[in-house]
matplotlib code that plots the C-alpha trace (Angstrom):
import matplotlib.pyplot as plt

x = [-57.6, -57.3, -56.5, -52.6, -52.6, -50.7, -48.5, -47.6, -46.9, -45.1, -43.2, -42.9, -41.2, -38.7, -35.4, -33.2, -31.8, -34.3, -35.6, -33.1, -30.3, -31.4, -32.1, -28.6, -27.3, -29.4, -28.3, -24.5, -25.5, -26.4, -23.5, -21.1, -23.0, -23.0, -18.7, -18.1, -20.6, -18.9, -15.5, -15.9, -17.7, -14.1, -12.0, -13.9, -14.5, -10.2, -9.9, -11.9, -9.5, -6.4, -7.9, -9.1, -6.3, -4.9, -4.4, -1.2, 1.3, 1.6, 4.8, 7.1, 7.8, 10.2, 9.8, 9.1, 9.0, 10.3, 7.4, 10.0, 13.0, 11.0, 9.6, 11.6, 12.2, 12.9, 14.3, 12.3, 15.3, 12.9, 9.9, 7.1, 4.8, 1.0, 0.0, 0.4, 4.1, 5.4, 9.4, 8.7, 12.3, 13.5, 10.6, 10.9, 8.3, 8.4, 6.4, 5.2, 4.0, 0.9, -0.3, -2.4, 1.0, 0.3, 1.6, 0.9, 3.1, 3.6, 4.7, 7.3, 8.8, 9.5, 6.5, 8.5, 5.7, 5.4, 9.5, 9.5, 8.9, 5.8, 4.7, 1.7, 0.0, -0.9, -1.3, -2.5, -1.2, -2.7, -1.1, -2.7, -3.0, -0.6, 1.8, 4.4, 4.3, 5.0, 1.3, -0.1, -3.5, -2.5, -5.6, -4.5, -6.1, -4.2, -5.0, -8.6, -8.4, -7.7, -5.0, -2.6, 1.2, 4.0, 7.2, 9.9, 12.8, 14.5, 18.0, 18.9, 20.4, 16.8, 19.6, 17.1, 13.7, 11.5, 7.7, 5.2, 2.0, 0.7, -0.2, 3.5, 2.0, 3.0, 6.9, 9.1, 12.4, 13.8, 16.8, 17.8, 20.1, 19.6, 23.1, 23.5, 25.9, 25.5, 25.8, 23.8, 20.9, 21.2, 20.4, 17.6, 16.2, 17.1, 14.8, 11.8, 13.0, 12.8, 9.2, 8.1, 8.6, 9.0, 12.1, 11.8, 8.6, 11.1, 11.1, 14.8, 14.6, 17.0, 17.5, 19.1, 21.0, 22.1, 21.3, 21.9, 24.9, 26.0, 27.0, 24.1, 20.4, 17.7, 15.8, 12.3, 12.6, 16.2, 18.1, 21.3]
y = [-63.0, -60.4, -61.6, -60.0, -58.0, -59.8, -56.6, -57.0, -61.1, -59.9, -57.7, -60.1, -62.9, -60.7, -61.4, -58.3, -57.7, -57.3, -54.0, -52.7, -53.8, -51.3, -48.8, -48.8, -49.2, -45.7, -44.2, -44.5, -42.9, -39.9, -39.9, -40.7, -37.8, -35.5, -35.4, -34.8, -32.0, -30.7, -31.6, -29.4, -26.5, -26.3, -26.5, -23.8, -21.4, -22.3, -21.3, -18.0, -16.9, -17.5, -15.3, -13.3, -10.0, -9.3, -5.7, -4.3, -3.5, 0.7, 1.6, 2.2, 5.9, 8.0, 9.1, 13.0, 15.7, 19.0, 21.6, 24.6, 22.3, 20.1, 23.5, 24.9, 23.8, 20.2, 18.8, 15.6, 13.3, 10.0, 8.8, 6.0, 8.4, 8.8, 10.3, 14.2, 14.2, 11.2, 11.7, 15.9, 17.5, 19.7, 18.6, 20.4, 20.8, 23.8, 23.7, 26.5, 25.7, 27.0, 28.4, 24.8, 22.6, 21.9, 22.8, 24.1, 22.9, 24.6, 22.0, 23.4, 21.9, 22.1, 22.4, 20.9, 22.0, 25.6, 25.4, 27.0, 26.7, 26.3, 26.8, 26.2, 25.3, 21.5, 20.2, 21.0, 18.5, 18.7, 16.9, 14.1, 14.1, 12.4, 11.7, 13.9, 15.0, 12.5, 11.4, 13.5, 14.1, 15.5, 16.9, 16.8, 18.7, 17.1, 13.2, 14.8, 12.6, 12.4, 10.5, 9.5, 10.0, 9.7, 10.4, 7.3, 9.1, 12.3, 12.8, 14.1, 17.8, 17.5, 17.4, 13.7, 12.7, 9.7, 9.9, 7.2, 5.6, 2.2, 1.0, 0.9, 2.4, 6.2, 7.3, 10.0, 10.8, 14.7, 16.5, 19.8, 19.6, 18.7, 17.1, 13.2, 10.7, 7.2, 6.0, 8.4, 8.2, 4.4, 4.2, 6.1, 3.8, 1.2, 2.8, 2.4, -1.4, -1.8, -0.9, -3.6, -1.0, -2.5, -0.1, -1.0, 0.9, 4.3, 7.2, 8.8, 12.8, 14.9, 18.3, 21.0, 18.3, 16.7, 13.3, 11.6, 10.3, 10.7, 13.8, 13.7, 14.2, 11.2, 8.7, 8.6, 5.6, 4.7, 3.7, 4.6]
z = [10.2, 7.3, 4.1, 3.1, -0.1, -3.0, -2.9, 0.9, 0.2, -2.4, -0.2, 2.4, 0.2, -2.0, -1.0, 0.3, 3.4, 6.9, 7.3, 10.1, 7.7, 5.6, 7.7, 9.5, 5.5, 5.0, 8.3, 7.4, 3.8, 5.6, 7.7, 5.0, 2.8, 5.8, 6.8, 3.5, 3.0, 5.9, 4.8, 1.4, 3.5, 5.8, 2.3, 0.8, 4.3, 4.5, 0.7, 1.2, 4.4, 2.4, -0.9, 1.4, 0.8, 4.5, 5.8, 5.3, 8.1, 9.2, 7.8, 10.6, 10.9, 12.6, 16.1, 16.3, 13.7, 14.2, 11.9, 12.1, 10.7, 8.1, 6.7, 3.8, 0.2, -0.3, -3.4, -5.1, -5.7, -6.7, -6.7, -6.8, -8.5, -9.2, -12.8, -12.6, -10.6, -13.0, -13.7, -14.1, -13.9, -11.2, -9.1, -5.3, -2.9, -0.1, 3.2, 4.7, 8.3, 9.8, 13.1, 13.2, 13.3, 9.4, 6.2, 2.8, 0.2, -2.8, -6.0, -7.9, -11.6, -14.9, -17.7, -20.6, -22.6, -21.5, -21.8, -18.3, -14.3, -12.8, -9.2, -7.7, -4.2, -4.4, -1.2, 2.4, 5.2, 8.5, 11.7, 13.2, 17.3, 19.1, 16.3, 17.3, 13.7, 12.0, 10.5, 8.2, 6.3, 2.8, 1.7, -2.1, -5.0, -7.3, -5.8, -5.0, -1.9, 1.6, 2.7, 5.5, 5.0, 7.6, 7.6, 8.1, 7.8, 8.6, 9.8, 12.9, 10.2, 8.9, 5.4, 4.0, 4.3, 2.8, 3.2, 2.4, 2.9, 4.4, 1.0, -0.3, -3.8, -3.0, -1.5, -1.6, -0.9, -0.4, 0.2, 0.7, -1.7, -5.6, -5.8, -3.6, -3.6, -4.6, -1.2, 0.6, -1.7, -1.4, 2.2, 1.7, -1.0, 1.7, 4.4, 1.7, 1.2, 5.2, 4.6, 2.3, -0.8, -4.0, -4.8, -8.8, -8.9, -7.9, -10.8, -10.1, -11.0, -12.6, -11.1, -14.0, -16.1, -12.4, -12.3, -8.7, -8.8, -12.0, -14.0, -16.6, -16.9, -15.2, -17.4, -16.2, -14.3, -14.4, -11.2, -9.7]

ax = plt.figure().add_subplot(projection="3d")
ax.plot(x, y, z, "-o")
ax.set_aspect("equal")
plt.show()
């Protein structure tokens, strides 16, 4: 027979567990490795869905829109503002309705550096289908954007309305009239609450040394 190599005889006599010993020893290696390569790649895929920020909910809006009775001037009572409207006194918007089922609005308020009233077109909103006018596109010069606004609340008089978007970072809340009581102007805040609003972020408005509620003039960002 062939002579064995020193290495195999020295392979052969080592002591060490058989060779299917070790191979079974091996096999649960892998396996042990394997579940908890897998167990880390569920934690982290888990981890990922729950950072992963979720879609927020359409505000829910009100059912139908009259154009003819929302048109007119509507008073800026409070607001959670972007830059250029922030807290600017006797703040009104009008909307003039057009043969589309839109409006323009024209931005009315006062300069305190020109020490005077300013007017100016700012927006054009244009309907959306099927929304019984209540979903808007406000093509915006001032937010040079497009976005979606609806309207959540308007009462039956057409007297109050509060307008906002699904993002919760833009609202507004109107009334015909400058002057509103503590209550009323309340409920409104509430229908922005209802919404998932975060009401702290409003900027309340004076109106000619009116401030809601009270007889004096707003703080920018003062409450009720």
């Amino acid at each position: 027979s062939a002579p064995v190599s020193r290495r195999r005889l020295r392979r052969l006599k080592s002591p060490g567990a058989p060779p299917f010993k070790r191979t079974m020893n091996n096999n649960k290696t892998k396996m042990t490795a394997l579940r908890g390569f897998s167990a880390a790649l569920l934690a982290f895929a888990l981890a990922a869905c729950a950072a992963a920020p979720s879609q927020p909910q359409p505000v829910a809006l009100a059912p139908a829109v009259d154009t003819q009775k929302m048109s007119g001037q509507w008073y800026l009572l409070a607001h959670v503002p972007y830059a250029e409207e922030r807290d600017q006194p006797d703040s009104s918007i009008e909307l003039r309705p057009r043969e589309d089922g839109g409006y323009d609005e024209i931005y009315r308020y006062f300069d305190s550096s020109l020490m005077q009233s300013v007017a100016r077109q700012r927006a054009r909103y244009e309907v959306v289908a099927g929304s019984s006018n209540t979903r808007w596109i406000d093509r915006s010069r001032a937010l040079d954007t497009h976005m979606e606004l609806g309207v959540i609340y308007v009462d039956p008089a057409y007297r109050y309305a509060v307008v906002g978007e699904s993002l919760r970072r833009l609202g507004w809340i109107y009334a015909r009239d400058p002057r509103i009581d503590a209550a009323t102007y309340s409920g409104l805040v509430a229908r922005l609450d209802q919404q998932g609003y975060d009401t702290s972020r409003l900027h309340l408005l004076g109106h000619s040394q009116v401030l809601i509620g009270r007889p004096s003039f707003a703080v920018p960002g003062g409450s009720p």
